[in-house]
N, C-alpha and C positions, 0 to 999 in steps of 0.2 A: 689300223685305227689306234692298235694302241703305241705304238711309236709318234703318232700326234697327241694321244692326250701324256706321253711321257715327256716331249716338248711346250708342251703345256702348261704343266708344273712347271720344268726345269726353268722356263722363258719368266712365270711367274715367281720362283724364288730367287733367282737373279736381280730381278727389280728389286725385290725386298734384303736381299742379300749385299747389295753394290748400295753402298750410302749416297753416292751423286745420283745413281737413277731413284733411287728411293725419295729422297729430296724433290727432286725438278716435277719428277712424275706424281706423286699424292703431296706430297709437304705444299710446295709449291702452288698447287692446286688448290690447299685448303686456305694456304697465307695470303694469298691473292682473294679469294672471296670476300675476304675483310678488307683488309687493307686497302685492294684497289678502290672500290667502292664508297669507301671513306670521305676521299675527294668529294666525293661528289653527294653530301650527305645530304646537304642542303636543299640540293636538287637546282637552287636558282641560285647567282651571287645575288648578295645583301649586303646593307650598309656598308657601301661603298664610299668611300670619302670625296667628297664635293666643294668644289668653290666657287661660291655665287659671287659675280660684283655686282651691288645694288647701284647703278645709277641713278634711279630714279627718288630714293628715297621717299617714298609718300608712303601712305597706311598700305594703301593697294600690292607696291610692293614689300613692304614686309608682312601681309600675309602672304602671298606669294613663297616669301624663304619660309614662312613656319608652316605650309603645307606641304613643301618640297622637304623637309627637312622629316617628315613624316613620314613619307614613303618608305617602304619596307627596301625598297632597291640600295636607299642611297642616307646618309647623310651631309649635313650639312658640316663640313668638319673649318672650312675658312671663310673670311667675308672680303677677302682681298680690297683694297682703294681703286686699284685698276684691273685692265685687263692683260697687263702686261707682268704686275706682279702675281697672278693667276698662273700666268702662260709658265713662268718660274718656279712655280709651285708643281704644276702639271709634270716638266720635262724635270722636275727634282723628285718625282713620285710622292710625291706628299698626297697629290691628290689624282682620282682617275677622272673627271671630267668639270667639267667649267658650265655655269649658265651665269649670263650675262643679260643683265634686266637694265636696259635703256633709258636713258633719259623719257621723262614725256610719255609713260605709260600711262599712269592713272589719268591723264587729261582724254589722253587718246579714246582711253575705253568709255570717261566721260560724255565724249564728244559722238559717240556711236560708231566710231573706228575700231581697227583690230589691233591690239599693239604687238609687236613684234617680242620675242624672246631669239637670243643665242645660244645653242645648245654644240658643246664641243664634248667630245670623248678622244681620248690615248688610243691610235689607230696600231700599239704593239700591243696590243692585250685587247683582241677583236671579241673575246667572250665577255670581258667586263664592261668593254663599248659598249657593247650588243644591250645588256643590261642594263648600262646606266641609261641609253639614248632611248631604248625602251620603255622601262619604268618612268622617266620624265616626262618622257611625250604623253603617255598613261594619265599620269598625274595633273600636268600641266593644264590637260584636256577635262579632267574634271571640273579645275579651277577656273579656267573657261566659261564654263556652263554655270557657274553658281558665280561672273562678273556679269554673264546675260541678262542674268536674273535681276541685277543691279543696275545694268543700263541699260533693259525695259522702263525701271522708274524716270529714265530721261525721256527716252527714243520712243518707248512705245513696246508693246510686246513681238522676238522678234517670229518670224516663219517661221513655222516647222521643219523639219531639214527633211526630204524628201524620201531619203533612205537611210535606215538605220544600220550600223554593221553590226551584228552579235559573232561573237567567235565559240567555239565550244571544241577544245580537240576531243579529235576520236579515239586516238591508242593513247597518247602520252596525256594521260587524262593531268599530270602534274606540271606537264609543262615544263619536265626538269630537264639537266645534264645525265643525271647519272639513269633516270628512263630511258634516254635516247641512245648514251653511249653504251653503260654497264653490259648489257645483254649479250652486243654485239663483241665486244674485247672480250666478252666471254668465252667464246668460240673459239675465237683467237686463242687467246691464255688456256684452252685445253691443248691444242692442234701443236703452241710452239712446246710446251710441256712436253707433249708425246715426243716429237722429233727429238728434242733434250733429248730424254728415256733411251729412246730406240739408238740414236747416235753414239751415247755412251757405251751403250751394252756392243754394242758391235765394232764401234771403234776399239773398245779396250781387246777383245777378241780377234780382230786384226791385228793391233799391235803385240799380242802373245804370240800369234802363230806367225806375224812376221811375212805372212803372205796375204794373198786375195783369199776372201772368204767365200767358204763353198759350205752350202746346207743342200741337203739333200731332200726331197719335195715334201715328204709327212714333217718334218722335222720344221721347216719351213714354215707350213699350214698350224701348226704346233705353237710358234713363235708369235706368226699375223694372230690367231685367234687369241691369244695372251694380251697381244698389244691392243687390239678392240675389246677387250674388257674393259681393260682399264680407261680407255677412252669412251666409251659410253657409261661406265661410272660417271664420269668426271664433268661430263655433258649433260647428264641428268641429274647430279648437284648442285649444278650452276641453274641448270632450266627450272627443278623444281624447289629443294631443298634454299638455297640460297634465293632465288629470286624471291619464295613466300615472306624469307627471312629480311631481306631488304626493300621487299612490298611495291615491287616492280611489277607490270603488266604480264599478268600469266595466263595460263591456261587456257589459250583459244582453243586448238586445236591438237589435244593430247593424240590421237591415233595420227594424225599424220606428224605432229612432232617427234614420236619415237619412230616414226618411218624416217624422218631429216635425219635427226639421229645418228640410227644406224647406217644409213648410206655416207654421211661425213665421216663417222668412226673409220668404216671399212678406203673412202679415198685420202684418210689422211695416213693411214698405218700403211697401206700399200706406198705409199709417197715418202714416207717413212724410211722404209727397207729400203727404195732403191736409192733417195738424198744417202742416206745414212751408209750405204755399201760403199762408198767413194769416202770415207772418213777414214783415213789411217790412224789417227789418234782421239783417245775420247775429245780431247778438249778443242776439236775440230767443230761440234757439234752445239759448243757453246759462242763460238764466232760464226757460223752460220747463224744463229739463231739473232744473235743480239744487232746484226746485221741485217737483214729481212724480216723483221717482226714491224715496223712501221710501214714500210710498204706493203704490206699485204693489208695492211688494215685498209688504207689509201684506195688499196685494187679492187677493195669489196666493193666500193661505191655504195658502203653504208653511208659515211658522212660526205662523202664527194659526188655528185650524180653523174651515171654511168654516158649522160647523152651529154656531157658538160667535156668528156675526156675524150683522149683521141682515141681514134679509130683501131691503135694496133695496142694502144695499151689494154683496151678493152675486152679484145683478144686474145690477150696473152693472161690476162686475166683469170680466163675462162679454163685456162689449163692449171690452174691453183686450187686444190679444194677448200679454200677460205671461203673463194667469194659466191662461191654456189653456197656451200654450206650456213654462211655466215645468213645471209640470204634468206635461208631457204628456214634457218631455224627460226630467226626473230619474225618470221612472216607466217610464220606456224602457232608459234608460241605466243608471241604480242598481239596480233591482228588477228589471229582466227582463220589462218589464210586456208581453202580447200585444198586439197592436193590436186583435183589438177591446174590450181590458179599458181603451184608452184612445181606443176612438171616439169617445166624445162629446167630448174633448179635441180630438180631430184634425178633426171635424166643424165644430167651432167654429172652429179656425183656417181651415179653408176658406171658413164664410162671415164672417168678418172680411176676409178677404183680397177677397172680391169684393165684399163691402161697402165696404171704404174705396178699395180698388180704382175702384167705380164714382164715390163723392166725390172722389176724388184727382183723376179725369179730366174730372169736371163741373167742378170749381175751375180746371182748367188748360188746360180746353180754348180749342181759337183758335175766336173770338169775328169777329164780321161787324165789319167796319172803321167802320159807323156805331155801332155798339154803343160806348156813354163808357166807360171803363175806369174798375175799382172796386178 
């Protein structure tokens, strides 16, 4: 025992001692909870730039631009002649989406017709689409309802509409970006941190001794429980301290989130040791990472859905402690999830963990002195 808590320490002043593992492993961890986050302060895009061409010019539609032009999503930033000097403006970035108000509206709606609107969005920036074609239609649809009002004084009053929709989310009560994403890169942004950490510290240690690394099993145990510190620090940072601090969906489910937790700590530091045993040099560790840190986000099937992918990506997934973890935390911690509504999340983090676990220590084990080092 005490050859592992001598490991312990030494595995812990190491990190604090080597200024790259120092860095990647806390700095890194703390620069990220601001910074990343930042992005997405807003939570929704706003005042987005806009170009309406009025064809129709009558009262009808210029209220129409000065409602549109009020929406929180978007502004009205041009009033183009055409739709063609629009479309120029669009693919010049000037503006991210186009509404095009037709000839013959205000008679139309006179007449007890519907008039038609054109609603375009820039399909290379699908999140500002998303937003503008959303908040429009939002809009548009109230505007709507208060022409009704105005072409009942012709037509008559019209029917009730049969069904109403009300929307009310349930977790992401803000409806944002950085609710939906922040949580989940969070995971992330501990897990590829640790690899950093662990890759450097053992790369640099291979290339000193200039051979395959051999740790001896306390020594080993010594090192893993050093690196789950710091990763369940780092975890519960993110989960409690930063998430109260950037006012994200918390606290459903504290006992089974410190149960996700620690079963991700423990499959990603074993995952760890054994990526990181095949680095001959630290800086090995920073090309793995900067390399596989988008697709693993991809493989959670946080933002991609898992029945949408194919069959073997899904799979191979399943052998990554991201997408359990990732998973397992934000369904804990956002939603309230029970534990057994995320056993199979948690199940799977346990046999990753003794899975790479058992690799980690066949890669590292001390090897008979005739045995060539590889």
């Amino acid at each position: 025992m005490s050859r592992v808590a001598a490991s312990f320490r030494a595995t812990l002043q190491a990190v604090f001692a080597d200024s790259a593992a120092r860095t990647v492993m806390i700095g890194a961890v703390l620069l990220y909870s601001f910074f990343y986050p930042a992005a997405y302060r807003h939570q929704v895009a706003s005042d987005l730039p806009l170009a309406v061409v009025d064809a129709d010019r009558s009262a009808t539609s210029r209220a129409l631009v000065r409602h549109v032009d009020a929406l929180r999503a978007v502004r009205v930033a041009t009033q183009p002649r055409d739709l063609a000097q629009a479309r120029a403006q669009l693919e010049a970035g000037q503006v991210d989406g186009i509404v095009l108000i037709p000839a013959r509206l205000e008679r139309d709606i006179l007449r007890g017709g519907s008039g038609q609107l054109v609603l375009l969005g820039n399909g290379a920036y699908l999140g500002r689409a998303s937003a503008i074609l959303g908040g429009l239609a939002e809009g548009i649809g109230a505007f709507g309802r208060d022409q009704a009002v105005r072409q009942a004084g012709f037509m008559g009053p019209p029917l009730a509409a049969p069904l109403e929709l009300v929307q009310r989310p349930l977790y992401n009560t803000r409806e944002g970006y950085g609710s939906s994403v922040v949580p989940g890169v969070a995971e992330l942004i501990v897990h590829q941190t640790l690899l950093l950490g662990i890759g450097v510290l053992l790369g640099t240690r291979r290339a000193q001794s200039g051979q395959r690394l051999q740790v001896a099993a306390p020594a080993l145990l010594g090192m893993a429980a050093a690196f789950t510190l710091v990763a369940v620090a780092g975890l519960l940072y993110y989960a409690g301290f930063n998430a109260w601090v950037q006012d994200y969906p918390r606290g459903g489910n504290v006992p089974g989130l410190l149960l996700a937790v620690l079963l991700f700590a423990l499959a990603s530091v074993a995952f760890g040791l054994f990526v990181g045993s095949f680095f001959r040099t630290r800086e090995r560790a920073f090309q793995y990472v900067t390399g596989v840190s988008i697709p693993l986000f991809f493989l959670s099937n946080l933002s991609w859905p898992a029945v949408a992918s194919p069959a073997a990506l899904v799979a191979l997934a399943k052998l990554l402690p991201t997408t359990a973890g990732i998973n397992a935390i934000v369904r804990t911690q956002q939603m309230g999830a029970r534990v057994p509504e995320v056993g199979g999340e948690l199940l799977n983090l346990l046999l990753l963990a003794l899975l790479y676990a058992a690799l980690a220590a066949w890669r590292l084990r001390v090897r008979p002195s005739r045995h060539r080092p590889g």
